[in-house]
PDB file of N, CA, C and O in Angstrom:
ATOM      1  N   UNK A   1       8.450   8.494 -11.773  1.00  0.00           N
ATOM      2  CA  UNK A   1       7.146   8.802 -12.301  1.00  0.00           C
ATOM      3  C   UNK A   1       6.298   9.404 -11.183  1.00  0.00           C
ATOM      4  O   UNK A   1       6.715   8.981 -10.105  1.00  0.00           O
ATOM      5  N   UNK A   2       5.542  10.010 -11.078  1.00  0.00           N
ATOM      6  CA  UNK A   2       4.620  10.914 -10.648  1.00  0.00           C
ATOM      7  C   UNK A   2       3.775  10.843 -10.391  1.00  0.00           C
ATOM      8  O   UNK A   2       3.079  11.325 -11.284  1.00  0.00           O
ATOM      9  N   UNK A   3       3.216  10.509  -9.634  1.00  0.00           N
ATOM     10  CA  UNK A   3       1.170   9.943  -9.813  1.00  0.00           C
ATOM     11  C   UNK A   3       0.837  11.122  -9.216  1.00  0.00           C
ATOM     12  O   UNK A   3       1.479  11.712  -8.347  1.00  0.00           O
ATOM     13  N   UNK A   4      -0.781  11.620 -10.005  1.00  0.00           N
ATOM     14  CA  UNK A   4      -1.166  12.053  -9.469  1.00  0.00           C
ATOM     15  C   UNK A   4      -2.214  12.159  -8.173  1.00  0.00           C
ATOM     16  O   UNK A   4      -2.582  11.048  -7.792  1.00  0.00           O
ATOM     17  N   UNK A   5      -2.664  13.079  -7.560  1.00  0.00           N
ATOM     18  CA  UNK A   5      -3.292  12.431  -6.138  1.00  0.00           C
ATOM     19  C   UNK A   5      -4.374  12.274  -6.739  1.00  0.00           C
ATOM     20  O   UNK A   5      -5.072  11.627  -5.957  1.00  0.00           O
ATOM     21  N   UNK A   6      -5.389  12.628  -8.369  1.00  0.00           N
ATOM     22  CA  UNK A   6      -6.557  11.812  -8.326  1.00  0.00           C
ATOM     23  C   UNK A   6      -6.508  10.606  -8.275  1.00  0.00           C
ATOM     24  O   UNK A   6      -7.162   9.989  -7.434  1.00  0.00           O
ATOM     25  N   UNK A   7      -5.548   9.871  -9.360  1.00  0.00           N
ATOM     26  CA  UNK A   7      -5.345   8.575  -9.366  1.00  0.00           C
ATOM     27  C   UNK A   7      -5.162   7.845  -7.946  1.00  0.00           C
ATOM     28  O   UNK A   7      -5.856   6.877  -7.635  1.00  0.00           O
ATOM     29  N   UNK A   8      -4.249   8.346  -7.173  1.00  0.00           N
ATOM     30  CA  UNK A   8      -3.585   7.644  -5.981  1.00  0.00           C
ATOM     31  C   UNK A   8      -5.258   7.543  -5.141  1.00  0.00           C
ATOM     32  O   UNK A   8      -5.675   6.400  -4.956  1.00  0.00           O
ATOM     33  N   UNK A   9      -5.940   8.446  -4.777  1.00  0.00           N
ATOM     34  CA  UNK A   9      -7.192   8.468  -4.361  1.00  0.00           C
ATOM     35  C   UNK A   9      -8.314   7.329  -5.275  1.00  0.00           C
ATOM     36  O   UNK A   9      -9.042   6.524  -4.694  1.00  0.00           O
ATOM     37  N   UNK A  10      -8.246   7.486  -6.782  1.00  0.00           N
ATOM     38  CA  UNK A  10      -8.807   5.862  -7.680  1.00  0.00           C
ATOM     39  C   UNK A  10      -8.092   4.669  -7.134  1.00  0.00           C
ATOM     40  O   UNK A  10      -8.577   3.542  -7.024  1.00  0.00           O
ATOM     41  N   UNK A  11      -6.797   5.068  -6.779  1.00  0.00           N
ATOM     42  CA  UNK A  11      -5.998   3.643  -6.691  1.00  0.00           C
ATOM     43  C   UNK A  11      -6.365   3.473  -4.802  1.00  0.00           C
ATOM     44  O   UNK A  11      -6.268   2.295  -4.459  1.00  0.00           O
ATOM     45  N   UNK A  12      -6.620   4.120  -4.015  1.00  0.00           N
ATOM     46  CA  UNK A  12      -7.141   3.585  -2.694  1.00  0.00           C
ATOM     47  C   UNK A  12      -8.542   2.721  -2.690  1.00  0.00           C
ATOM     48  O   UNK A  12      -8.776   1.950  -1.761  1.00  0.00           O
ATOM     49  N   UNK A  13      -9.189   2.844  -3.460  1.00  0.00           N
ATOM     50  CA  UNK A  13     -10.644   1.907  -3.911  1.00  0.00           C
ATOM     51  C   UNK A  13     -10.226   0.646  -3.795  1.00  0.00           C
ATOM     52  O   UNK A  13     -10.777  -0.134  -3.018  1.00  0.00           O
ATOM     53  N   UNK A  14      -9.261   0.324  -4.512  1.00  0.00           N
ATOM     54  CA  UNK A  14      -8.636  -1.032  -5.064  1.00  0.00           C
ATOM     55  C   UNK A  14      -8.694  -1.808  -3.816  1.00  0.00           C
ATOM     56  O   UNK A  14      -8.468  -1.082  -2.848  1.00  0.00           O
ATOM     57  N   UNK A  15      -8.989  -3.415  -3.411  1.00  0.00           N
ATOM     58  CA  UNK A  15      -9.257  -4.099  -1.902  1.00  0.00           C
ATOM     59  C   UNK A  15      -7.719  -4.479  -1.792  1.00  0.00           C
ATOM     60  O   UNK A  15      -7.449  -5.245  -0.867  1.00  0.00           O
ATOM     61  N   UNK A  16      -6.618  -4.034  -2.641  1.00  0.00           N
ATOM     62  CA  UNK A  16      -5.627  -4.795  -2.348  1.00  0.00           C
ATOM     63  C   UNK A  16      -4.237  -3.804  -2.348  1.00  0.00           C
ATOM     64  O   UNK A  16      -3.059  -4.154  -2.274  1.00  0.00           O
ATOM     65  N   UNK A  17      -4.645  -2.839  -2.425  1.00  0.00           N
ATOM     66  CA  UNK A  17      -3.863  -1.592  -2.223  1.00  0.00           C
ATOM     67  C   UNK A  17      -4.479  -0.658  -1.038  1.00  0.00           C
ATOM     68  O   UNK A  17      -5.418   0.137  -1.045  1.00  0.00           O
ATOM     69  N   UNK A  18      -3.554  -1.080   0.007  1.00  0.00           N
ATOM     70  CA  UNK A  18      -3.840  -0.296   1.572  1.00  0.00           C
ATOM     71  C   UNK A  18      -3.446   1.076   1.896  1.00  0.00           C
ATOM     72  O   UNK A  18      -3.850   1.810   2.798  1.00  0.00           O
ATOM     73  N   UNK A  19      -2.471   1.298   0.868  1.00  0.00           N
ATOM     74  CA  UNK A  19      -1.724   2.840   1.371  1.00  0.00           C
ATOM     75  C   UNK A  19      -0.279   3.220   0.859  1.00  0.00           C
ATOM     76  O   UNK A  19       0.209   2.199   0.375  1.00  0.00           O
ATOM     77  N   UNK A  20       0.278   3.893   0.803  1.00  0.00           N
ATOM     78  CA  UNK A  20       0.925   4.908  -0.321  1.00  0.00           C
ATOM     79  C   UNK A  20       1.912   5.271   0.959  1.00  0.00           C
ATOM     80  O   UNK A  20       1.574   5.655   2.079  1.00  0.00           O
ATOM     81  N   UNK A  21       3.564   4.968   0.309  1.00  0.00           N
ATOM     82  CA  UNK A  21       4.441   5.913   0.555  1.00  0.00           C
ATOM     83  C   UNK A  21       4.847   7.087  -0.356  1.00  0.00           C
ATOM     84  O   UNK A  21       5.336   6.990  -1.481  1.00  0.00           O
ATOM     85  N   UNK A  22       4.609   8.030   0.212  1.00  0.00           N
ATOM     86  CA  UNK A  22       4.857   9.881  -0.524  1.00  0.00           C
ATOM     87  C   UNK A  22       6.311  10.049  -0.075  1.00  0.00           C
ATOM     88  O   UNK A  22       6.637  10.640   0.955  1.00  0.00           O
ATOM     89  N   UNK A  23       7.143   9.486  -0.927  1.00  0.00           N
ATOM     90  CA  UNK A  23       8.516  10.105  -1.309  1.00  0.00           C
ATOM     91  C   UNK A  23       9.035  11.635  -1.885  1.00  0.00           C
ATOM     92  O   UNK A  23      10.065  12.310  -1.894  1.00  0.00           O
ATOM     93  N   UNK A  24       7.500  11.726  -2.398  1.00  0.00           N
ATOM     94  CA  UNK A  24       8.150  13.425  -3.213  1.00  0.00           C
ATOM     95  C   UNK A  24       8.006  14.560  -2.478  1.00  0.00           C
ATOM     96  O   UNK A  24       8.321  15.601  -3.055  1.00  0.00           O
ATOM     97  N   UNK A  25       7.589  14.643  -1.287  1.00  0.00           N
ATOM     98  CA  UNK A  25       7.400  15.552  -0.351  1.00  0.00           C
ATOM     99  C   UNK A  25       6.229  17.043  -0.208  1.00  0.00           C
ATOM    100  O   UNK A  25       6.277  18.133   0.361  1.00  0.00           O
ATOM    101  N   UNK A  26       5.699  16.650  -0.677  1.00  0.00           N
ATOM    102  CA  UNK A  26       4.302  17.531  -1.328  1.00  0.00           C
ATOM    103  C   UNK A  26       3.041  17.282  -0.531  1.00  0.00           C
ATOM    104  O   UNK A  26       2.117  16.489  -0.713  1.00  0.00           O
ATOM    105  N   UNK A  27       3.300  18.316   0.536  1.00  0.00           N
ATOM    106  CA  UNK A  27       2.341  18.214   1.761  1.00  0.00           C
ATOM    107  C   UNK A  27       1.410  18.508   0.715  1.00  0.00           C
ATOM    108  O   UNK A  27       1.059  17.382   0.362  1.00  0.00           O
ATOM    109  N   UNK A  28       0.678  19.493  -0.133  1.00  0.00           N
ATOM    110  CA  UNK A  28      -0.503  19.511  -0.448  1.00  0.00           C
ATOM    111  C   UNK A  28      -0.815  18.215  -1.170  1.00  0.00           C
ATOM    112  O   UNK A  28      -1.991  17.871  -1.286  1.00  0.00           O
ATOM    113  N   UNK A  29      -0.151  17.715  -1.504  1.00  0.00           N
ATOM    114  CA  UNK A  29      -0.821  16.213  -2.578  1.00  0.00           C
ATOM    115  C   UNK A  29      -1.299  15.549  -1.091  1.00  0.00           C
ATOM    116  O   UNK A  29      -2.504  15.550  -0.840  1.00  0.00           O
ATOM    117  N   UNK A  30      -0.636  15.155  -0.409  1.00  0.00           N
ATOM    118  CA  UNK A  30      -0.735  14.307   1.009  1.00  0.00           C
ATOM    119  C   UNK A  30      -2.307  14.365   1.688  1.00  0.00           C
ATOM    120  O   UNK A  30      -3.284  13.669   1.964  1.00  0.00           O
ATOM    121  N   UNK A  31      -1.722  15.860   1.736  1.00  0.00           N
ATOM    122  CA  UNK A  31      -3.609  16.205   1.965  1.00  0.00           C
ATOM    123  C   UNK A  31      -4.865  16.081   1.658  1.00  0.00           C
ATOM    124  O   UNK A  31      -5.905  15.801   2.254  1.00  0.00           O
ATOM    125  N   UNK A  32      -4.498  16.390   0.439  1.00  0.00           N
ATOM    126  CA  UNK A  32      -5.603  15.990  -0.967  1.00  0.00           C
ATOM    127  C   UNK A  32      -6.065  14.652  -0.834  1.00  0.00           C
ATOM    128  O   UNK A  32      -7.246  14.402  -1.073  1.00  0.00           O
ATOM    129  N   UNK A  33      -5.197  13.680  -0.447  1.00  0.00           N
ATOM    130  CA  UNK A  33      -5.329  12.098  -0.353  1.00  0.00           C
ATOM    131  C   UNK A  33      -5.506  11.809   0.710  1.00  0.00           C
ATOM    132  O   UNK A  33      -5.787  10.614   0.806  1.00  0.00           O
ATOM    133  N   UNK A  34      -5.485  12.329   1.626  1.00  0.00           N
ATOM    134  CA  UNK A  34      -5.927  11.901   2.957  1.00  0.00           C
ATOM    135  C   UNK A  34      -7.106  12.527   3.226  1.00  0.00           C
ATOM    136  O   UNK A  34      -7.932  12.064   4.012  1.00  0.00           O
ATOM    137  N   UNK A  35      -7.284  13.869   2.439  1.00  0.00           N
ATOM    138  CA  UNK A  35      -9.165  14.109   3.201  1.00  0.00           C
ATOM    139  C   UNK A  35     -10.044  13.652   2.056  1.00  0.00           C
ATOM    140  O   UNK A  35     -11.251  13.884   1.991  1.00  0.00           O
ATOM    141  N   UNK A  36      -9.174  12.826   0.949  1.00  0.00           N
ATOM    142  CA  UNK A  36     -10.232  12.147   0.106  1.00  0.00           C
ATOM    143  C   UNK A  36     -10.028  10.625  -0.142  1.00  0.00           C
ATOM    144  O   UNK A  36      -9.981  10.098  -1.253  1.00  0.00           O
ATOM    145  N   UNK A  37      -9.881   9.821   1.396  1.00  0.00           N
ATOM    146  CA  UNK A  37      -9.651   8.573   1.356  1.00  0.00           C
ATOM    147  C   UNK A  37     -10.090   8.244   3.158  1.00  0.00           C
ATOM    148  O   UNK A  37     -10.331   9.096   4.013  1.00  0.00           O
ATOM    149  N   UNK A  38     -10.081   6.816   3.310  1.00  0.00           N
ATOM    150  CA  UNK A  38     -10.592   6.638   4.827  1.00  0.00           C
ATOM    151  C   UNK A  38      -9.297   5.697   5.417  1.00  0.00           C
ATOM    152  O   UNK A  38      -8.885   4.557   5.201  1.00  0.00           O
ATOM    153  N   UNK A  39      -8.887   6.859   6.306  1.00  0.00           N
ATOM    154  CA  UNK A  39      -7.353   6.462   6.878  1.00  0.00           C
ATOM    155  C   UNK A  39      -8.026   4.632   7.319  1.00  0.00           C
ATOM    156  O   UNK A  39      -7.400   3.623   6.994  1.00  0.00           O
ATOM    157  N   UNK A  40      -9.178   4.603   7.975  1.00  0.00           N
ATOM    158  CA  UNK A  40      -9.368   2.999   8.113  1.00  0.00           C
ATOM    159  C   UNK A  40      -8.942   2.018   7.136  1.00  0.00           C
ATOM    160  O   UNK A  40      -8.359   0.977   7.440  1.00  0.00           O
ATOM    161  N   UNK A  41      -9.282   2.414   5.802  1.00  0.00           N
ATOM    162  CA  UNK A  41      -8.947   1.508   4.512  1.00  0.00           C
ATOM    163  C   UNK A  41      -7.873   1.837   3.761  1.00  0.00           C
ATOM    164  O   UNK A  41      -7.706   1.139   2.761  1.00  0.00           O
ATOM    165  N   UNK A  42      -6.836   2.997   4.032  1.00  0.00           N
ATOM    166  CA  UNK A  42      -6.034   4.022   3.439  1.00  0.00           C
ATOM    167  C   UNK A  42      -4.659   4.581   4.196  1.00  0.00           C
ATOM    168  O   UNK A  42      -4.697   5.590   4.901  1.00  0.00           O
ATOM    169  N   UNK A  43      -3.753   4.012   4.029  1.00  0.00           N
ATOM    170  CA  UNK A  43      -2.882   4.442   5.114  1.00  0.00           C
ATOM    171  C   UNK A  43      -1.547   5.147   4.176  1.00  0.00           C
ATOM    172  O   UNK A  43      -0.740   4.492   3.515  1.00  0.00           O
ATOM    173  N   UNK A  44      -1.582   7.181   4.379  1.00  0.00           N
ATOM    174  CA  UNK A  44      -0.549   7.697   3.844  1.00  0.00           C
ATOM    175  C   UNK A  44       0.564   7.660   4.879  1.00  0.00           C
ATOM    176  O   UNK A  44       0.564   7.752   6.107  1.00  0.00           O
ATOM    177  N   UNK A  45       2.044   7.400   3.453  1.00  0.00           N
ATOM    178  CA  UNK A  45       2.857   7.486   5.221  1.00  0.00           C
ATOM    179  C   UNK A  45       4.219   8.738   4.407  1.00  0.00           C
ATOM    180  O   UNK A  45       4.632   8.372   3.307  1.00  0.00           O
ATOM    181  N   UNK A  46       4.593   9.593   4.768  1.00  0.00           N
ATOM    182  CA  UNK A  46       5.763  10.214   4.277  1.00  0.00           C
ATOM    183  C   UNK A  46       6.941   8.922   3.857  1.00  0.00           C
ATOM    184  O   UNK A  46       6.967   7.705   4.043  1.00  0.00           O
ATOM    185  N   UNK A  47       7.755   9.806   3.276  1.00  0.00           N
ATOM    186  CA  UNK A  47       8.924   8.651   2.515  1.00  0.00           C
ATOM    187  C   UNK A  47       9.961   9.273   3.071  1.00  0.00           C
ATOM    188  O   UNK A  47      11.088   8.783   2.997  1.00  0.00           O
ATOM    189  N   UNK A  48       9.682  10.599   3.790  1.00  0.00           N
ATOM    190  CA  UNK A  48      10.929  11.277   4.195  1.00  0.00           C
ATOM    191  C   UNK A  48      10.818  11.855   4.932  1.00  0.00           C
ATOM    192  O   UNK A  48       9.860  12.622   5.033  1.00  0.00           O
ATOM    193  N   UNK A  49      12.226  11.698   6.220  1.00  0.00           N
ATOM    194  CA  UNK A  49      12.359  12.711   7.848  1.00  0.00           C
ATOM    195  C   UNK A  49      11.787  13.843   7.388  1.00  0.00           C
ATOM    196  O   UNK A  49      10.598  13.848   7.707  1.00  0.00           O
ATOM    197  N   UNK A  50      12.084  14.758   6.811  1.00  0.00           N
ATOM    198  CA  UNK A  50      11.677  16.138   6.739  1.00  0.00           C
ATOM    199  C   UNK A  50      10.729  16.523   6.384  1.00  0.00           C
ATOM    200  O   UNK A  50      10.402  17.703   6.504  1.00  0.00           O
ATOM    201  N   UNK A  51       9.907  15.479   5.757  1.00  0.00           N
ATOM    202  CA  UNK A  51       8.406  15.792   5.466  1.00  0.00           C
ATOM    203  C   UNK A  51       7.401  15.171   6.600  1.00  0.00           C
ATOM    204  O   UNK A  51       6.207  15.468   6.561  1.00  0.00           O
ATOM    205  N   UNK A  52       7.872  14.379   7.519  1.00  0.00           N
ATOM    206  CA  UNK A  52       7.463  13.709   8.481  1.00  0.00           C
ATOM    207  C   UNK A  52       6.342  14.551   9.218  1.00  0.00           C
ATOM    208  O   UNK A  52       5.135  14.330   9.120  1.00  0.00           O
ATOM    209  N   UNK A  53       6.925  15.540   9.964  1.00  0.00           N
ATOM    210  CA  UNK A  53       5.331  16.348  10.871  1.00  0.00           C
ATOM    211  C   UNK A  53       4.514  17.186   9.973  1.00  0.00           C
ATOM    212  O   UNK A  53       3.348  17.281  10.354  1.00  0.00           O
ATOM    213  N   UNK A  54       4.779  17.772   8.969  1.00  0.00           N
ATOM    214  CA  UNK A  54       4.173  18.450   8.179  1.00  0.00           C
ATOM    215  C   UNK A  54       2.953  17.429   7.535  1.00  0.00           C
ATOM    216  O   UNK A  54       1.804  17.812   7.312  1.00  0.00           O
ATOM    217  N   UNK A  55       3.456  16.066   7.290  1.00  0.00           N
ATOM    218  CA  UNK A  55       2.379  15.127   6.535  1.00  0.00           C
ATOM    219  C   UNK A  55       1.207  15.089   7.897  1.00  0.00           C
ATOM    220  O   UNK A  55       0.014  15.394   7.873  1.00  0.00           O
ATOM    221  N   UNK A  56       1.992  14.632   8.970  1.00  0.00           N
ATOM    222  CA  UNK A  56       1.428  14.294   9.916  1.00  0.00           C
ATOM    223  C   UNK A  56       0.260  15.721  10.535  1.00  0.00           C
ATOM    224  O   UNK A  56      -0.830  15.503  11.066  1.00  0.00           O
ATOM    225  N   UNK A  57       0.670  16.694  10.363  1.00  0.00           N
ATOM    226  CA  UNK A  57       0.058  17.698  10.562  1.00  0.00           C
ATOM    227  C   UNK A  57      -1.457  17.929   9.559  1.00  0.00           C
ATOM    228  O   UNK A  57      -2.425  18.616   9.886  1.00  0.00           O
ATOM    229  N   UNK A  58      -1.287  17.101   8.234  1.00  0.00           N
ATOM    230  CA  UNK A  58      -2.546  17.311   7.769  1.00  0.00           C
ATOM    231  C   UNK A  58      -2.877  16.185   7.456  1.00  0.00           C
ATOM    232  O   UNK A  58      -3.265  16.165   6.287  1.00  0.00           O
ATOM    233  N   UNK A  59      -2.926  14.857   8.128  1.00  0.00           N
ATOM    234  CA  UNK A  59      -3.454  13.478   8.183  1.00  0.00           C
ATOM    235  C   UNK A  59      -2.705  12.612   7.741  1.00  0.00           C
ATOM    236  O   UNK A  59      -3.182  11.479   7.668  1.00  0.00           O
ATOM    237  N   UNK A  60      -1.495  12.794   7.360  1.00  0.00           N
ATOM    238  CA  UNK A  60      -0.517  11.366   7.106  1.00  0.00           C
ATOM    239  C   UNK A  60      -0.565  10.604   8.748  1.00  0.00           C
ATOM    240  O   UNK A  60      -0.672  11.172   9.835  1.00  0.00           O
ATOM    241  N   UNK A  61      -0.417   8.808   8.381  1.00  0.00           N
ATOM    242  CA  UNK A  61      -0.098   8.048   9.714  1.00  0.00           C
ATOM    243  C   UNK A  61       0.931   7.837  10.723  1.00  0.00           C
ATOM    244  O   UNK A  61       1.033   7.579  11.923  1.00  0.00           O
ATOM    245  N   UNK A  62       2.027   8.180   9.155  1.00  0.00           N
ATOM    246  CA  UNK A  62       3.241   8.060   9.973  1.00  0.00           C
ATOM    247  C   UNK A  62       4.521   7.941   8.708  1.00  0.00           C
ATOM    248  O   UNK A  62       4.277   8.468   7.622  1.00  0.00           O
ATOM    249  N   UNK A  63       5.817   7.256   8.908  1.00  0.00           N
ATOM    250  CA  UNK A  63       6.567   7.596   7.922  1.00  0.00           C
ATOM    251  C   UNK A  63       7.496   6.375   7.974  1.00  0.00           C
ATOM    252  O   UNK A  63       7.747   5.829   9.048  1.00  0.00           O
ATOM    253  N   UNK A  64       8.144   5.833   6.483  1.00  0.00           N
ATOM    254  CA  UNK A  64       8.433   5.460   6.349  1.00  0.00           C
ATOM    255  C   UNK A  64       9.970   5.942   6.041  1.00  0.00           C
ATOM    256  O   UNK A  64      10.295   5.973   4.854  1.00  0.00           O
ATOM    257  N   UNK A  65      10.944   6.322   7.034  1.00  0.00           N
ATOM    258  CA  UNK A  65      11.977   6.995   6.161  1.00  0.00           C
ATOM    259  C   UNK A  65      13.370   6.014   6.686  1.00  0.00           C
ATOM    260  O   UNK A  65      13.527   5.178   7.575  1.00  0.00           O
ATOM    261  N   UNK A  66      14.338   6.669   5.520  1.00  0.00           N
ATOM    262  CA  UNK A  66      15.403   5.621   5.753  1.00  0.00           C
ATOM    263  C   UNK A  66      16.438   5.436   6.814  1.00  0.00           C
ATOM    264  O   UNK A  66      17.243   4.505   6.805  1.00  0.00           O
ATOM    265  N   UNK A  67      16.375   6.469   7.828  1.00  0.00           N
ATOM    266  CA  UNK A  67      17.056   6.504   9.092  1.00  0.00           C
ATOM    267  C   UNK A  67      16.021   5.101   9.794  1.00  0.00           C
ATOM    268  O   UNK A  67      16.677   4.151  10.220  1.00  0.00           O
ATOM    269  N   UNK A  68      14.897   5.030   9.869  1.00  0.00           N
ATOM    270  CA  UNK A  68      13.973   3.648  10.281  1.00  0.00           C
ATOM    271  C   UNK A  68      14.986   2.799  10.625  1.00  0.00           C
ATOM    272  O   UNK A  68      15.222   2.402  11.766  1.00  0.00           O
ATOM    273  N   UNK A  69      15.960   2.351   8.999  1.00  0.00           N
ATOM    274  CA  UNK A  69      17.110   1.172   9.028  1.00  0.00           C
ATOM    275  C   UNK A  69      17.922   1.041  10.358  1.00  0.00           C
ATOM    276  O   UNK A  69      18.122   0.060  11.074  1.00  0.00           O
ATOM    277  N   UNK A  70      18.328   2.354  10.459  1.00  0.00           N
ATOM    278  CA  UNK A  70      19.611   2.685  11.665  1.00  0.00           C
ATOM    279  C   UNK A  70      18.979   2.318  13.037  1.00  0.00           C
ATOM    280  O   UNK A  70      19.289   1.373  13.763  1.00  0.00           O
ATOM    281  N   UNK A  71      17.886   3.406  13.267  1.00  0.00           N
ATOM    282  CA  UNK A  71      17.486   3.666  14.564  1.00  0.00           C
ATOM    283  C   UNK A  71      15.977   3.070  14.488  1.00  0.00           C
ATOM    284  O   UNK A  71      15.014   3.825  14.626  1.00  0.00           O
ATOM    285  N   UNK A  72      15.822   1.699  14.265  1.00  0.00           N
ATOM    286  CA  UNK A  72      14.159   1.147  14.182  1.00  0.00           C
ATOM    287  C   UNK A  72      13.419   1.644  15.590  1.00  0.00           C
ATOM    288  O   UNK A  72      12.287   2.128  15.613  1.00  0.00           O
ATOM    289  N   UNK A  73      14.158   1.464  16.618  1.00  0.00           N
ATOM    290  CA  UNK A  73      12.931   1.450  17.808  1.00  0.00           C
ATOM    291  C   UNK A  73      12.760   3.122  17.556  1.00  0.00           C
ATOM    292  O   UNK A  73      11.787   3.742  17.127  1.00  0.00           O
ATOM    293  N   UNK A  74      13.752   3.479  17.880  1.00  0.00           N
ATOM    294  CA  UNK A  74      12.880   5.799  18.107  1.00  0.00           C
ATOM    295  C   UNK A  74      11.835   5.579  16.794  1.00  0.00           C
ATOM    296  O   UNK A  74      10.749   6.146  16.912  1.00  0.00           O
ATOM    297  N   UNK A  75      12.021   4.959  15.794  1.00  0.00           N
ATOM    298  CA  UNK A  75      11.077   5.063  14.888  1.00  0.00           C
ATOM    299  C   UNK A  75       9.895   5.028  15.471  1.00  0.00           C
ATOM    300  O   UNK A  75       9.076   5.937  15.605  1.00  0.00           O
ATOM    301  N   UNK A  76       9.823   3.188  16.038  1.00  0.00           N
ATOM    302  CA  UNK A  76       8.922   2.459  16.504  1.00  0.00           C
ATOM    303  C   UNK A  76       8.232   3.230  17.467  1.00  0.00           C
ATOM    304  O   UNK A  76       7.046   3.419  17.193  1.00  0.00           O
ATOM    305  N   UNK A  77       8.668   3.750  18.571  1.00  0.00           N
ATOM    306  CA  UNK A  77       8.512   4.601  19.651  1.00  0.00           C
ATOM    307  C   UNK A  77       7.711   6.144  18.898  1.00  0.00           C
ATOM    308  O   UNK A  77       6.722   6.705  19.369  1.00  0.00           O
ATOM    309  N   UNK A  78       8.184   6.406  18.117  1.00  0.00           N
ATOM    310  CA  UNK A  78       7.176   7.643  17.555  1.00  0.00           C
ATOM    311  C   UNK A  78       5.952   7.053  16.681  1.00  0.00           C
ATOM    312  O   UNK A  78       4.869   7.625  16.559  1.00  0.00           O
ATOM    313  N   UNK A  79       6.254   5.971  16.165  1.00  0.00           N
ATOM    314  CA  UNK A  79       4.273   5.227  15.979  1.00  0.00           C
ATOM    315  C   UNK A  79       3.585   5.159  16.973  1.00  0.00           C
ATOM    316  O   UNK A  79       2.432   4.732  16.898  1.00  0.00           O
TER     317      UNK A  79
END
């Protein structure tokens, strides 16, 4: 399913929803949600290596991807 980034931006309001992994790889949604949310209360993170600097390039925090499993510290080390 699909959310869209208005909702995901309604759904950052919420005190109990901190932040959003973006699995679908859609730097412009990323964006959209990050210059209409407060990375303090709001934390976007990519879902995937290859979307990784591109998110990061227009305000994602960081990424959640599944190499993490293998190699945790280089992960750790690039937070």
């Amino acid at each position: 399913m699909d959310t869209t980034q208005e909702t995901i931006v309604k759904l950052a309001t919420h005190p109990n929803i901190v932040g959003i992994k973006c699995t679908d790889g859609n730097v412009g949604k990323a964006a959209y949600v990050c210059a209409n949310t407060d990375p303090a209360q709001f934390t976007v993170m990519s879902g995937s290596a290859d979307a990784f600097v591109p998110f990061l390039s227009v305000g994602a925090q960081g990424c959640i991807p599944g190499f993490g499993n293998v190699a945790p510290r280089i992960l750790c080390e690039l937070f």
